[in-house]
N, C-alpha and C positions, 0 to 999 in steps of 0.2 A: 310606282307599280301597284300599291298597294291598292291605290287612291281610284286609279283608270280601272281593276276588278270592280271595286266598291259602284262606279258609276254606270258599267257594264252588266253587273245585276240589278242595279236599278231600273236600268231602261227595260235587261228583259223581264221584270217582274211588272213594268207598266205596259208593254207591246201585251203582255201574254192575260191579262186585264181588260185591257180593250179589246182583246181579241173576244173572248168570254162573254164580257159587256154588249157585243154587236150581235151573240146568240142568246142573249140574253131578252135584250132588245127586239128581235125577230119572234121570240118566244113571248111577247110581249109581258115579259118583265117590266114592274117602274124602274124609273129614274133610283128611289132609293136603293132598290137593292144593285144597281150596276154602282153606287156610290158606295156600296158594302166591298163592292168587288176591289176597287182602288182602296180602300182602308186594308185590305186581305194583302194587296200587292206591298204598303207602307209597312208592315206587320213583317211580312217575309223579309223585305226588304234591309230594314233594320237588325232583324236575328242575325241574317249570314254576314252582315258587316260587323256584326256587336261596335257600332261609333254615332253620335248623336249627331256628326255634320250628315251623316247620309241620310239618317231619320228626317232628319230634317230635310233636305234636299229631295228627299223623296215625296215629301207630303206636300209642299209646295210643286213637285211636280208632275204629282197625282191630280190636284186641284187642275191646272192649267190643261192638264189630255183632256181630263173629265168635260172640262169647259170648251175645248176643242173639236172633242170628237160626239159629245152626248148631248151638250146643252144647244136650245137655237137659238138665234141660228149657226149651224152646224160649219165649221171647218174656217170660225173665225173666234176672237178673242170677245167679240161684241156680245150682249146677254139683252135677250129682250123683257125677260120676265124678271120685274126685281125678286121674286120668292127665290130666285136663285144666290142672289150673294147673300142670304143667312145659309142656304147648303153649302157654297165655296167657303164661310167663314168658317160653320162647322165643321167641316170636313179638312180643315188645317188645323183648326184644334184640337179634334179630334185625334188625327193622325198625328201629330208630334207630342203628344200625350201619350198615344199607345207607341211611337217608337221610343219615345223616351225609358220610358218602363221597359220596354222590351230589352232596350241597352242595357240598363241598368242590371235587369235580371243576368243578363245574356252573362254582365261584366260580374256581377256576386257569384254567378255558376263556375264561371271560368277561375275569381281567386280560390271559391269553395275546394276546387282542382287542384288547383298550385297548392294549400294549404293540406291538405289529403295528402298528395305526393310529398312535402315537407315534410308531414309530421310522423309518413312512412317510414323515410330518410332517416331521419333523426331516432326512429323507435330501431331501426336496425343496426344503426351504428352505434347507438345504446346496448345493444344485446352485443354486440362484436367484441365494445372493448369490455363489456362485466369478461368476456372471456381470455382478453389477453394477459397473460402470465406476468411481462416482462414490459420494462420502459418501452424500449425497440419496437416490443407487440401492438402495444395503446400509438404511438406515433406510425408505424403502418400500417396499422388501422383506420383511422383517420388521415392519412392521405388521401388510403384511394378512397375513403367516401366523398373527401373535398373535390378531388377529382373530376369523381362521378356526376355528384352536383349542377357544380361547377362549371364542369367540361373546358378545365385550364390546369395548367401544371402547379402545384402547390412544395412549400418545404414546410419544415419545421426545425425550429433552432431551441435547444431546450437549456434551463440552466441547471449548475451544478448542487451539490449540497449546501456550496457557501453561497450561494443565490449568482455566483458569477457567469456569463454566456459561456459555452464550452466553442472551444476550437471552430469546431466545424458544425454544420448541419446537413438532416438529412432532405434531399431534393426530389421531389419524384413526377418524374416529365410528363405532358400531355400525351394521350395516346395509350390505347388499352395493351399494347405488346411492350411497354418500356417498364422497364423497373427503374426504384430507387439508387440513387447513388450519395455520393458522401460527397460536398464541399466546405471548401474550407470558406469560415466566416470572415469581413473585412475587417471590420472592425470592432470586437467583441466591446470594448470598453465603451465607445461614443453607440451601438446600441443599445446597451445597459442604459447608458446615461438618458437617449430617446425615451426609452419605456418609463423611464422613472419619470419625465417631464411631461407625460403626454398631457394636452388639452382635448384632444379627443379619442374617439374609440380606435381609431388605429394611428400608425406612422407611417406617411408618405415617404419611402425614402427613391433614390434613381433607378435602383432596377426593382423593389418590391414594394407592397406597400404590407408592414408587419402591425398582427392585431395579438396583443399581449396574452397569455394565458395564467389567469389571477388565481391563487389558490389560499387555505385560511388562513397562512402565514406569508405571502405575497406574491410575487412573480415567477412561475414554473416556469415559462421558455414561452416561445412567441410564432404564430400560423404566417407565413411568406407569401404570399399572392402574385405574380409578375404584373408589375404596374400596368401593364397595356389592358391585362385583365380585366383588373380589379378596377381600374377606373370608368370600364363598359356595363359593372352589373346596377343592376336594376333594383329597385325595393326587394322584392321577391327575394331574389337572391343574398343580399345584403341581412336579407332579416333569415335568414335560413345560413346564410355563413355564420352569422352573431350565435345561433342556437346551435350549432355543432361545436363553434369556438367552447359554449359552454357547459357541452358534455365532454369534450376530450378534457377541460381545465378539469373539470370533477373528477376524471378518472385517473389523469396524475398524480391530483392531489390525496385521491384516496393511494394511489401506489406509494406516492413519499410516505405517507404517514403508515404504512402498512413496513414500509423497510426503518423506521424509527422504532416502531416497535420490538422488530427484530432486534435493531441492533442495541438499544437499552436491555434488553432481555438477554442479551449475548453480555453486556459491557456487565450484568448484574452477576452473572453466573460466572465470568473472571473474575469482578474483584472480590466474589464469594469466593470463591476457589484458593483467590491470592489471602483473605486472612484469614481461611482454616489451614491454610499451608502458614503461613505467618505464626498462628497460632500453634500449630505442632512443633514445628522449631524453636520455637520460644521456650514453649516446656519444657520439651527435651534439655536446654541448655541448662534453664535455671538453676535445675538440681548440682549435676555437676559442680558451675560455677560458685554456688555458695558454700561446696567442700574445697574450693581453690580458693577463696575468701579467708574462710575463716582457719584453713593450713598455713596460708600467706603470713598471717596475723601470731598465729602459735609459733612460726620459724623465728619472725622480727623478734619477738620476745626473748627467744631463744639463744639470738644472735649476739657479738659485741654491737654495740651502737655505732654507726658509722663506718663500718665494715664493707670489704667490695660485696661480701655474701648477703649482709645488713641489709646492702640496697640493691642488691638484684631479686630480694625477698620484695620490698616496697614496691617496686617496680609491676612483679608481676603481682601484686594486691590492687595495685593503680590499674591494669591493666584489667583487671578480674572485677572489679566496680564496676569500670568503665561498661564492659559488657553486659553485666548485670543492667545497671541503669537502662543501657539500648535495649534492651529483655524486655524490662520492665515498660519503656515505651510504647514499644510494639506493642504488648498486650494491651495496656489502657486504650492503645488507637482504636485495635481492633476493637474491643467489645464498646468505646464510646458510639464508632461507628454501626455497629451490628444491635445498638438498643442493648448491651447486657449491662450497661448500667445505669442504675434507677440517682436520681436524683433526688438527692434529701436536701429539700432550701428548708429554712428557717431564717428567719430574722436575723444579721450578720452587723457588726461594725468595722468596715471596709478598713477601718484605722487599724485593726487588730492584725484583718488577712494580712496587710502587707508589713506589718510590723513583724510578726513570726515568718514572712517569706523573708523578710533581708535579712534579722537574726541566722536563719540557714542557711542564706547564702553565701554570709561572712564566714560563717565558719568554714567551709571550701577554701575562699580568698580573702582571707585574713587581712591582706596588704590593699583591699579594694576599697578607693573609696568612693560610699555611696550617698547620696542626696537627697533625702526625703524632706518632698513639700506636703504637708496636710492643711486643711481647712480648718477654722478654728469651733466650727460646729460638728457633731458627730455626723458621717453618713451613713444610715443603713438602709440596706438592702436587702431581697429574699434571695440568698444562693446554698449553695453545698459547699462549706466552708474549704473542705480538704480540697477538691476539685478549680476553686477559685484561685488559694492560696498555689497549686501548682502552675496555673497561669502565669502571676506575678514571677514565682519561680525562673518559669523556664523565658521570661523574658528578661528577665535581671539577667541571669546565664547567657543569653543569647547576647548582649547586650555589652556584657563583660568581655566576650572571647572577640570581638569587633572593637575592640577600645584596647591601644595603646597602653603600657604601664605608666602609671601617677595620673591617667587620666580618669574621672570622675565620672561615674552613670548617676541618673537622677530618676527619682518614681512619684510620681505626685498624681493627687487625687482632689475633684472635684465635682460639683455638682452643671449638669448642662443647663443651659440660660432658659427652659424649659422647666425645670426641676425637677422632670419626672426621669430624669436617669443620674449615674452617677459615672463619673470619666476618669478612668485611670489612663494615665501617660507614662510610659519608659521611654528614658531618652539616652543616647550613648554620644560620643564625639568622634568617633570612625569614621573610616571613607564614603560611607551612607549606604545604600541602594542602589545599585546601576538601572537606569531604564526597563531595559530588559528584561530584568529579574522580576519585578514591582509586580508583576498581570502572576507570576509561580510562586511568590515568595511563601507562598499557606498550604503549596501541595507536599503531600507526602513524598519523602524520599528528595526531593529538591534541595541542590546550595548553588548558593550564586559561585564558587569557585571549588574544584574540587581541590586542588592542591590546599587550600586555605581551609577547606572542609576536615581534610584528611589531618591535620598540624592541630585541629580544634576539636578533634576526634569531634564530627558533627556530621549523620546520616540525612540532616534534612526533617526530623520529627516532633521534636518542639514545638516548631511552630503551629504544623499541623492539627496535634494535640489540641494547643491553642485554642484554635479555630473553632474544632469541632465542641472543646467545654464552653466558648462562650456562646456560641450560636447556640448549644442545646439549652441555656438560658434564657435565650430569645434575646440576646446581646447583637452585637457588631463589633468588629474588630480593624482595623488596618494599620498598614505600613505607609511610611513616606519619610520622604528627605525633609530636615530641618531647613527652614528658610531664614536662623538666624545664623547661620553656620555650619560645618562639616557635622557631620553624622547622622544619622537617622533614627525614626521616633515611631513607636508602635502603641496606639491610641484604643482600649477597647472600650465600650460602654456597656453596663445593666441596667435593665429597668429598675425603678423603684417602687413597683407597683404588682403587687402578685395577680397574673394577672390566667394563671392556668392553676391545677389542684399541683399540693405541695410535691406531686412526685409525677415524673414527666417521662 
């Protein structure tokens, strides 16, 4: 159809030429200027088609009127005069030179258009979604521009916090009176899996073809096209879907990262909340507790030896410690975590720290025995001696209430095959570490069992503690199962290298 218009203005741009040319001619006009007139017709001819077969087809069939109806003798193909075939030759190079160009222009003007309207498209749906509020908002937003575009029904399937595809997506049909609606996705997993594999900029799948939406930490959710669509569009189109795909990706990714911020700012002002509450309670207790201590202590004395009263004094002294200690926990967590306390490293021989930690902890468990392996060169280190030595502590302790009685815990110390750290190992012979527990075993407040918690009078803080004094040395620490056998083994290192100013 296209083709039969294109060749139907031809003819009338060459009738309507000859016609001119014959008043032209009567006006006695030369030859050259009735051969301007057919350049005039190839010229028109070319603009309303904008295509270089009809340029062409037109200049060739300017030359053959011209030579028909103008040149003698007249109303045959024959040329008497050869000065005529340098004008027929000129006059075909002529004219498909100037339709040439004329296409060309015709065809720069027209994407000059498309790229206008593009980049209208794209500056509007840029002002839309800076204004929408909500996920919901930036994804209806972007529909009806793809839409609009487009002029094809579009979805969008967005993923979650954990980067997984959510249930469903939202759909929103061809046609300016239809709204969006909600379906449910096929296969959330095997399109995850698509996106993660792609070779190229989209996924071909049976009913859509989906183009990812990439954001600074990875995949925010993915643009739905209906394959009958998206398999019809054109460059134009394709390159203007690419440019909106990467203004919605931009405006998710600024949304995720705008509800991050919220929500670290929210998670900071609970667990601020949780250890100035932490903290009030603690105090409060202390006091108290150290007049139930040392009352405990004045009765026992008091008392006969071995007495039912003897040891329901002892009892509640054990019980009045106990508390104390967890007091005293909670405080050093809190302020380790909150920076109130300053670090004093100096120069340390790690032989010493854990010599005075088992010394202490014997005296607790008298009956426990412990296994210390040292190296037979000194290692020092830059730490905060007190700080370190309760490390060692509370992993001996931990270590002991998970081991059997007449079974052995061991503490040994060494230098890593690097020699810029130095590696202390506790090792116990207990049930180990359950799976499970292994990814919590360093948060606060955590035990892998409570009944077994509750028996070991253990809130989960030790370890914690831990954690937080070796990392603030710029250490590491972790837990695991022993691979020679039953129990589990908790590994931390120090640098040997001061490698910040001595207070941190």
């Amino acid at each position: 159809m296209e083709r039969a218009r294109n060749i139907l203005v031809t003819l009338l741009m060459l009738g309507a030429a000859s016609a001119v040319g014959y008043l032209f001619e009567i006006a006695g006009f030369p030859d050259t200027s009735i051969a301007f007139l057919f350049l005039l017709a190839v010229l028109f001819a070319a603009w309303l088609s904008s295509s270089l077969g009809v340029g062409v087809f037109a200049s060739i069939a300017a030359t053959f009127v011209f030579n028909y109806f103008f040149a003698a003798p007249r109303f045959t193909f024959a040329v008497n005069d050869p000065n005529y075939y340098v004008t027929f030759v000129a006059l075909i190079i002529t004219s498909i030179l100037v339709s040439t160009l004329t296409t060309r222009a015709r065809k720069e003007a027209q994407l000059a258009q498309e790229r206008e309207e593009e980049t209208k498209s794209i500056y509007m749906l840029t002002n839309r979604l800076s204004d929408a509020g909500t996920r919901d908002d930036i994804v209806a937003v972007a529909l009806a521009a793809i839409r609009e575009g487009l002029q094809c029904g579009c979805g969008c399937l967005c993923l979650d916090g954990d980067g997984q595809p959510e249930a469903t997506y939202v759909y929103l049909p061809e046609g300016e009176g239809s709204s969006q609606v909600r379906r449910e996705a096929e296969d959330p997993k095997a399109i995850l899996y698509r996106i993660e594999h792609l070779s190229e900029d989209h996924d071909e799948g049976e009913e859509f073809f989906d183009w990812p939406l990439y954001g600074g930490e990875g995949p925010l959710g993915l643009i739905r096209i209906p394959r009958e669509a998206a398999s019809g569009m054109d460059e134009e189109q394709s390159r203007m879907l690419r440019s909106m795909i990467d203004s919605i990706a931009l405006a998710l990714d600024r949304f995720r990262a705008a509800e991050q911020r919220i929500q670290s700012r929210e998670e900071v002002s609970r667990e601020r909340y949780r250890a100035n509450l932490l903290r009030s309670i603690s105090h409060d207790i202390r006091t108290p507790l150290t007049g139930i201590i040392g009352t405990s202590e004045i009765l026992r004395g008091r008392l006969e030896t071995g007495g039912e009263e003897w040891e329901l004094a002892g009892r509640i002294q054990t019980d009045a410690e106990w508390l104390h200690s967890l007091v005293e926990n909670i405080l050093g967590l809190t302020r380790l975590q909150d920076g109130g306390v300053k670090l004093k490293k100096e120069w340390e021989a790690l032989e010493e720290i854990i010599g005075g930690a088992v010394g202490h902890v014997e005296q607790h468990w008298p009956d426990q025995e412990i296994d210390v392996n040292l190296p037979e060169e000194l290692v020092m280190a830059p730490m905060d001696a007190k700080l370190i030595e309760q490390v060692v502590i509370n992993l001996l302790e931990n270590a002991i209430k998970h081991t059997g009685p007449g079974t052995p815990v061991s503490v040994s110390l060494a230098e890593d095959p690097a020699g810029r750290g130095a590696v202390v190992t506790v090792r116990d012979r207990g049930q180990g570490i359950r799976a499970q527990d292994l990814p919590h075993i360093f948060q606060p407040f955590y035990t892998s069992d409570h009944r077994a918690s509750m028996e070991n009078r253990s809130f989960g803080l030790g370890l914690a503690i831990c954690e937080t004094i070796v990392t603030a040395h710029g250490g590491t620490i972790l837990a695991r199962n022993c691979t020679d056998g039953p129990g589990a083994e908790f590994v931390f290192t120090l640098p040997m290298e001061e490698e910040h100013d001595t207070e941190s």
